[in-house]
C-alpha positions in Angstrom: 0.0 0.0 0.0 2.9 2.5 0.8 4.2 2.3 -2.5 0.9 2.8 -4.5 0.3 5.7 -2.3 3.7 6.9 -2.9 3.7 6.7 -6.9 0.0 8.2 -6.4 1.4 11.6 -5.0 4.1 11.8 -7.6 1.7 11.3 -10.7 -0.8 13.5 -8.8 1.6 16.5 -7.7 0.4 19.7 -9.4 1.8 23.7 -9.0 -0.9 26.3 -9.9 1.0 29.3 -7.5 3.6 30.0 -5.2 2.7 31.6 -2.3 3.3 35.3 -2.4 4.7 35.8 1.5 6.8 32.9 2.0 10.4 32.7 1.6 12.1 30.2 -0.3 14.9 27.7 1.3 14.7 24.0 1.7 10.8 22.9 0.6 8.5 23.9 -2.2 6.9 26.6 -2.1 4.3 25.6 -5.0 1.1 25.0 -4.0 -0.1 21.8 -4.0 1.4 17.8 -2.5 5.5 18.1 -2.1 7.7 15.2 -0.8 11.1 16.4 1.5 13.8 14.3 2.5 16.3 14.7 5.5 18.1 11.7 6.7 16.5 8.1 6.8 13.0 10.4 7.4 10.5 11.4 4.5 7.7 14.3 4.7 4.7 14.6 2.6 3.1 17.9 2.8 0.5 20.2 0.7 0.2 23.6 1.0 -3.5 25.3 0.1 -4.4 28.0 -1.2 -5.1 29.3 1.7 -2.1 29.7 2.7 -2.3 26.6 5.2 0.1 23.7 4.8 -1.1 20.0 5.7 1.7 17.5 6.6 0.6 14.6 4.9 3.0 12.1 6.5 5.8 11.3 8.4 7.8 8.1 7.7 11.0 6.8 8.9 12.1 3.2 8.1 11.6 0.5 10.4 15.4 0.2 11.1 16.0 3.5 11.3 13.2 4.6 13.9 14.7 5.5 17.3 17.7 7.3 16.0 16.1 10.8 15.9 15.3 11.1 12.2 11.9 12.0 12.7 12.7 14.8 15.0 15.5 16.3 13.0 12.8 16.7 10.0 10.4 18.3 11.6 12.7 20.5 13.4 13.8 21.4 9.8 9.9 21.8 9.0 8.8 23.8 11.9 11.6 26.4 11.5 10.5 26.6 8.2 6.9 27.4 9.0 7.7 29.8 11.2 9.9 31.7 9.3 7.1 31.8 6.8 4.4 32.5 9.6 2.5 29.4 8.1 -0.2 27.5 10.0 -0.1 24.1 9.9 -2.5 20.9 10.3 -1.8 17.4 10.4 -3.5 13.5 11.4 -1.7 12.3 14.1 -2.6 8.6 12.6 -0.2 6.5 12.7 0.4 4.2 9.2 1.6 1.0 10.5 1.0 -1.2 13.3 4.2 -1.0 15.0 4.0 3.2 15.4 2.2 3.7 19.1 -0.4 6.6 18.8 0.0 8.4 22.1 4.3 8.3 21.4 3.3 9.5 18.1 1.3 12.8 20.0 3.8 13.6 21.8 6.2 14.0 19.0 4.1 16.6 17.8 3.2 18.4 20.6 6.8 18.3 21.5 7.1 20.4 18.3 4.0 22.8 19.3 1.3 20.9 17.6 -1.7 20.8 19.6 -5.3 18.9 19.1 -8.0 20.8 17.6 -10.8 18.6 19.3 -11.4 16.7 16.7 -11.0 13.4 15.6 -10.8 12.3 12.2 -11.9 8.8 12.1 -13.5 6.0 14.6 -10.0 5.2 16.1 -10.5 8.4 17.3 -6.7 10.0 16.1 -6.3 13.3 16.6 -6.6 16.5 14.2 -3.8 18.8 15.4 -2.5 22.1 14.5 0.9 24.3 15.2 0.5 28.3 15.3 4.1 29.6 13.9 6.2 30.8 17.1 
């Protein structure tokens, strides 16, 4: 399944715009689904045009997890958004069984995600959002 849904972003990635405010550095500005690598960790993340950015996923390989991948992406990514002032929303779902939901909260509250109160399917995992800092 994770390769089908990989191959599906790249064949579905579009650009219509860039988004006026935001400064360019490591990730896309375009808007639309974008794919950034650091490490052993992947990010998929679209940005609307709203101006809010969705992070897709997270995914570290199995052998890799534990070595801090993970958090050395999305210390790259939440700098990012908040030198851009850019909200951002994410599914703290994890996509395997082996990734434990509450460890994968923390994570992102750890990097000032919090839950929006809502859940976004019957398992009941959690809608959050970051505010830039």
């Amino acid at each position: 399944m994770s390769m089908n849904w990989y191959k599906l972003i790249k064949i579905s990635s579009f650009v219509t715009k860039k988004l006026s405010h935001a400064k360019n550095n490591l990730f896309n500005l375009d808007i639309g689904i974008h794919e950034f690598k650091l490490g052993h960790a992947t990010i998929f993340y679209q940005i609307y045009e709203s101006g809010e950015i969705g992070l897709s996923s997270l995914r570290v390989p199995m052998k890799y997890r534990g070595a801090g991948y993970a958090k050395k992406i999305l210390k790259s990514f939440t700098n990012w958004l908040d030198e851009n002032k850019l909200v951002s929303k994410l599914s703290a779902s994890p996509l395997d069984y082996k990734t434990n939901r509450n460890k994968l909260e923390e994570l992102y509250k750890s990097f000032g995600y919090v839950p929006t109160g809502y859940f976004i399917n019957p398992l009941k995992d959690k809608e959050m959002i970051r505010y830039p800092e």
